[in-house]
C-alpha positions in Angstrom: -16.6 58.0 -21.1 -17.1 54.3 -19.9 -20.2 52.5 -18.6 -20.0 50.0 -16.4 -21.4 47.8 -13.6 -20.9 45.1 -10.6 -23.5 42.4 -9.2 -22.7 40.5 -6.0 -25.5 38.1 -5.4 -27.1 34.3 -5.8 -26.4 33.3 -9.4 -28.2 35.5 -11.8 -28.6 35.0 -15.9 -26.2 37.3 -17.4 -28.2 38.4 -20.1 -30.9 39.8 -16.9 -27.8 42.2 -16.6 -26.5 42.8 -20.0 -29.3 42.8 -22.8 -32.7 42.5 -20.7 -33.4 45.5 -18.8 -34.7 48.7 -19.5 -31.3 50.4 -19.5 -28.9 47.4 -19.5 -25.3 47.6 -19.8 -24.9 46.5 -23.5 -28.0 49.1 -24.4 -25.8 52.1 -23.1 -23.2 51.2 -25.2 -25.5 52.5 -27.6 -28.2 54.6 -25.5 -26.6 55.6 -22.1 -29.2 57.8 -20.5 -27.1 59.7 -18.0 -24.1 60.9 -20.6 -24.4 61.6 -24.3 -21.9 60.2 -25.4 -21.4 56.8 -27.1 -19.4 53.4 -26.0 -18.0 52.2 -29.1 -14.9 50.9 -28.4 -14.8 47.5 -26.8 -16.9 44.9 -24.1 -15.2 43.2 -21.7 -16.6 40.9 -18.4 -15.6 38.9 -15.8 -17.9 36.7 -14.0 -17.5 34.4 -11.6 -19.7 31.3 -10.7 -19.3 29.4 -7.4 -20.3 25.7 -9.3 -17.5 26.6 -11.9 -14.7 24.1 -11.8 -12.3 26.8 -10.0 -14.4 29.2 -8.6 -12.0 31.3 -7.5 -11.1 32.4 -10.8 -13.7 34.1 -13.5 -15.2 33.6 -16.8 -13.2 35.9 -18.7 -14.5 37.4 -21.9 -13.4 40.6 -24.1 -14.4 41.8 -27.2 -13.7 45.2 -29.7 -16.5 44.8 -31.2 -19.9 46.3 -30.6 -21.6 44.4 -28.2 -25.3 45.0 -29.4 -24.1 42.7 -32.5 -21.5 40.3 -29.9 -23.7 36.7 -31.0 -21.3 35.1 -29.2 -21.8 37.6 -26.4 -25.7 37.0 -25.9 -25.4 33.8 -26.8 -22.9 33.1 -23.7 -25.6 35.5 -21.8 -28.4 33.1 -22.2 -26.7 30.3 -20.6 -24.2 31.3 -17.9 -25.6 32.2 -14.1 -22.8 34.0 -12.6 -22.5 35.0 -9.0 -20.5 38.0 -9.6 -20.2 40.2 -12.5 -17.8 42.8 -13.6 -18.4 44.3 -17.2 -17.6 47.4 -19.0 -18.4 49.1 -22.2 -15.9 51.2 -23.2 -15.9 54.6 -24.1 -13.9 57.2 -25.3 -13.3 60.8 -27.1 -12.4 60.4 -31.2 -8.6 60.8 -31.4 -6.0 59.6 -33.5 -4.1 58.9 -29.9 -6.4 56.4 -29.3 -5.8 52.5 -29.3 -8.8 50.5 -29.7 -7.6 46.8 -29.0 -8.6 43.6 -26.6 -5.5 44.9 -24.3 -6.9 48.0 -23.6 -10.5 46.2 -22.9 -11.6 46.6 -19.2 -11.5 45.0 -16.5 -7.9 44.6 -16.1 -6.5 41.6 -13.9 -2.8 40.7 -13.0 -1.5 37.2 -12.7 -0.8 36.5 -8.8 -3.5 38.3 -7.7 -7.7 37.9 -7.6 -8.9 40.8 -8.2 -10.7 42.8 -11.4 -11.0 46.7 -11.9 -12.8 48.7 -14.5 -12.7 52.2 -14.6 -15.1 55.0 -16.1 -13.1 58.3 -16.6 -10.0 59.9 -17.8 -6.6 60.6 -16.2 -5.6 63.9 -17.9 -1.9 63.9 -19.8 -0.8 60.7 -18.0 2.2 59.9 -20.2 3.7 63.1 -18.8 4.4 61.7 -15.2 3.7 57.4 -16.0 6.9 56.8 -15.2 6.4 58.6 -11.9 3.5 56.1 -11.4 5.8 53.1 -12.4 8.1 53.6 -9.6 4.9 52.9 -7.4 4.1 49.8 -8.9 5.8 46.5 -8.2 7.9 44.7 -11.3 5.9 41.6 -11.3 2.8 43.7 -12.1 4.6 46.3 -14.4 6.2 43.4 -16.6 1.9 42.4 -17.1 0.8 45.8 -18.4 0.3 44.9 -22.2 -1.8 48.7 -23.1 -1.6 52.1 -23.7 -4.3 52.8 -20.7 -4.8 55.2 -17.8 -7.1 52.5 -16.2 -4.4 49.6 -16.6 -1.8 51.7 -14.9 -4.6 52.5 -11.7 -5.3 48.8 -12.0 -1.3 47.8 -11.2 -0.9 50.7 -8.8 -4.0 49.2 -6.5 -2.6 45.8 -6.5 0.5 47.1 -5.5 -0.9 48.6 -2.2 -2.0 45.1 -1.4 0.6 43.0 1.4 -1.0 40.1 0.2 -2.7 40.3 -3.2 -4.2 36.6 -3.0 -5.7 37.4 0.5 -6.8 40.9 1.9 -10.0 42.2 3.9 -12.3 44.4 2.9 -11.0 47.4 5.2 -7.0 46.9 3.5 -8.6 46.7 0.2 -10.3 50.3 1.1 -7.6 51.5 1.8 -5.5 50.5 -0.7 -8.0 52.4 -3.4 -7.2 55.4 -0.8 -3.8 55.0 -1.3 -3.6 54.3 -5.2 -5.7 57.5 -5.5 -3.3 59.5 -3.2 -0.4 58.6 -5.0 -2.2 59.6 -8.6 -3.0 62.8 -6.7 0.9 63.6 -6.0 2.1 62.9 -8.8 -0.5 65.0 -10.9 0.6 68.2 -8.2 4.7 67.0 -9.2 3.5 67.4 -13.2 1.6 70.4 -12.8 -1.4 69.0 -13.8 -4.6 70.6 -12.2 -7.2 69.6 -15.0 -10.4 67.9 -14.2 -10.6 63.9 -14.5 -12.7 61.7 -13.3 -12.3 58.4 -11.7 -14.8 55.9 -11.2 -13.9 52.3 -10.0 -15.6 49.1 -10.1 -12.9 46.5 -8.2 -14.0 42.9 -7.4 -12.7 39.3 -6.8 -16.1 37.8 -6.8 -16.7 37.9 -3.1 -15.8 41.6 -2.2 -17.1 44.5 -4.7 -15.9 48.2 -3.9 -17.5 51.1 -6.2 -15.4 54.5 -6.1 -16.8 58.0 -7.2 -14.0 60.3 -7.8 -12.7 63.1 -9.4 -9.1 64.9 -9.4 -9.1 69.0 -9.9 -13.3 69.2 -10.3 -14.1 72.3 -12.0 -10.9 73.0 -13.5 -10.4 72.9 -17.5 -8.1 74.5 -20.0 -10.3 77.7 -21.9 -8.1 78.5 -24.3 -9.3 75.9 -26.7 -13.0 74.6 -25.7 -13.8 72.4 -28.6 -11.0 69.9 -26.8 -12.9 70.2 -23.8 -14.8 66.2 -23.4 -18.8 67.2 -21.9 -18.0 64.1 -19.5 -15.6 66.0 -18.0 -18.2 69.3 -17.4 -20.0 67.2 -14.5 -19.1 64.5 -11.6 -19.9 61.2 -13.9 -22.7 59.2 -12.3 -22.3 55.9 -9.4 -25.2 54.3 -8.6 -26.7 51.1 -6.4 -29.4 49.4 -5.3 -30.0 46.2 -2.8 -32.8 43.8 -2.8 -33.3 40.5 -4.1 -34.2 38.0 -7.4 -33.2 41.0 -9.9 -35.6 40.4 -12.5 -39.2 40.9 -14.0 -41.7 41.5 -11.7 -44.9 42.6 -11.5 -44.2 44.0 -15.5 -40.8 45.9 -15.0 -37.4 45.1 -14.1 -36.2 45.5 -10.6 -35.0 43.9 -7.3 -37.5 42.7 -5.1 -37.4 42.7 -0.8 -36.5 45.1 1.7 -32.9 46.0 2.0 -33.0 44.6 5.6 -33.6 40.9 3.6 -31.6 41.7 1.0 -28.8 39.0 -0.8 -27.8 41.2 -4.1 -26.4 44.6 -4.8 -25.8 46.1 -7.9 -23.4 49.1 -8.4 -23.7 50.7 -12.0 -22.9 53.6 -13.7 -26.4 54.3 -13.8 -29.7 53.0 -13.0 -30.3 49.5 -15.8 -34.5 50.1 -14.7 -36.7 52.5 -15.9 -37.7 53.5 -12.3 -34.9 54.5 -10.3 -36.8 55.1 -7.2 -34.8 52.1 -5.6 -31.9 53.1 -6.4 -29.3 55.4 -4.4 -27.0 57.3 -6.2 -23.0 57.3 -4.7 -22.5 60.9 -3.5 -19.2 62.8 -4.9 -15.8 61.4 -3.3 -17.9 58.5 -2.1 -16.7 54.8 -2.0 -19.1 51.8 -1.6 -18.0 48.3 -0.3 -19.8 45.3 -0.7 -18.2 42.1 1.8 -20.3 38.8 1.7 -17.8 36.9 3.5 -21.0 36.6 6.2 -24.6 34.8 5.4 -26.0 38.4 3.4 -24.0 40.9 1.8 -22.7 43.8 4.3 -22.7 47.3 2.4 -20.8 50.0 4.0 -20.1 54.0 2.5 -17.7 56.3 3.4 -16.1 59.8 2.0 -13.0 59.8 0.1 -11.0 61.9 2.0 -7.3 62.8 0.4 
């Protein structure tokens, strides 16, 4: 499985996300703490800057190599401030099914509309009820999809939900997660597909951030061959934020600084990047986390996934 992780903030130095902290993204590519497996198989970011020439639109960088040994990576790291960031390190089970390339490199985005999604999980046996999915998604977004990815397809099916995808508030973007992850659910039950598969989303446009913990069919996996059986897929796979300030070194360890009440920064991660997690809250199971700074501080609401 995946790792990945979402900052909505003032500008921060990407490599205080990526290569600093104690458990920072491009270390659990190597060393995740919370799942023993590794994430060999690609980096990719977007990050947004409001002093960039067009701020609507990110810094966009993907890679297949490892990102530990990405120079041009931490050398970018070192010098850009970005105001939002969306990265992923990808993960995934050894098959010879498997298509390691930069267009199946999280996040995915679609021409015509702003927004980015990564995803950390697995849709089990997709190809046998994709085209069932296609008929959901609109042609201008299906023409786009270049890979051979479960996480491209939930990418096309979200921004399908949207009226608008160029403008949207926080509440229809919500709901249109809801929705994509309804329609997934159907047509699993049409293919007669009741095995365990996680989804977690990280979605953002650089001014909303949404983080989704989900998983279809928990608890359910085939017995009669266990070696096939991925261990990510034993357990609910791990969601995790905290709020605060500054996100940095303080007072000789990495955290955010400030009570939440003050706070201008949220980070939502696949797991904690500090050593102490003690200000961190984990995302509860079927939980989605929205992040709207469209007012002076970040507003952070929570509610159960309900399907």
């Amino acid at each position: 499985m995946c790792r990945a992780l979402l900052y909505l903030g003032p500008p921060v130095l990407l490599d205080h996300l990526l290569f600093q902290p104690d458990s920072a993204l491009v270390r659990q590519s190597l060393n995740p703490r919370m799942l023993h497996l590794l994430n060999l198989a690609g980096f990719g970011m977007l990050a947004w800057d409001r002093d960039s020439a067009d701020p609507v639109l990110p810094y966009e960088y993907r890679s297949t190599s490892l990102p530990v040994f990405d120079r041009n990576l931490k050398a970018l790291a070192g010098k850009v401030r970005a105001s939002c960031l969306l990265a992923h390190v990808r993960g995934v089970a050894y098959s010879t099914d498997v298509t390691i390339s930069l267009q199946n490199t999280h996040p995915f985005t679609f021409s015509g509309t702003r927004l980015g999604l990564a995803h950390n999980g697995d849709l089990h046996r997709i190809a046998d009820y994709r085209d069932d999915l296609a008929r959901e998604v609109k042609p201008a977004f299906r023409r786009q999809i270049a890979g051979t990815t479960d996480s491209e397809w939930i990418a096309a099916l979200l921004v399908s939900r949207l009226a608008d995808p160029l403008a949207y508030a926080a509440a229809e973007l919500e709901q249109a997660v809801l929705d994509t992850l309804d329609i997934i659910g159907a047509a699993r039950h049409r293919a007669g597909i009741a095995t365990s598969s996680s989804v977690n989303l990280f979605i953002s446009d650089g001014e909303l951030a949404l983080g989704v913990r989900h998983c279809f069919d928990y608890g359910r996996y085939a017995t009669h061959e266990p070696s096939r059986v991925n261990e990510a897929n034993l357990r609910y796979l791990s969601l995790w934020y905290t709020l605060g300030r500054d996100f940095g070194w303080h007072e000789g360890e990495w955290k955010m600084i400030g009570a939440e009440d003050a706070a201008d920064a949220v980070i939502i991660a696949s797991e904690p990047l500090t050593a102490d997690h003690t200000s961190w809250i984990e995302v509860p199971e079927y939980g989605l986390i929205c992040v709207d700074r469209s007012q002076a501080r970040p507003r952070v609401t929570a509610r159960e996934i309900r399907l």
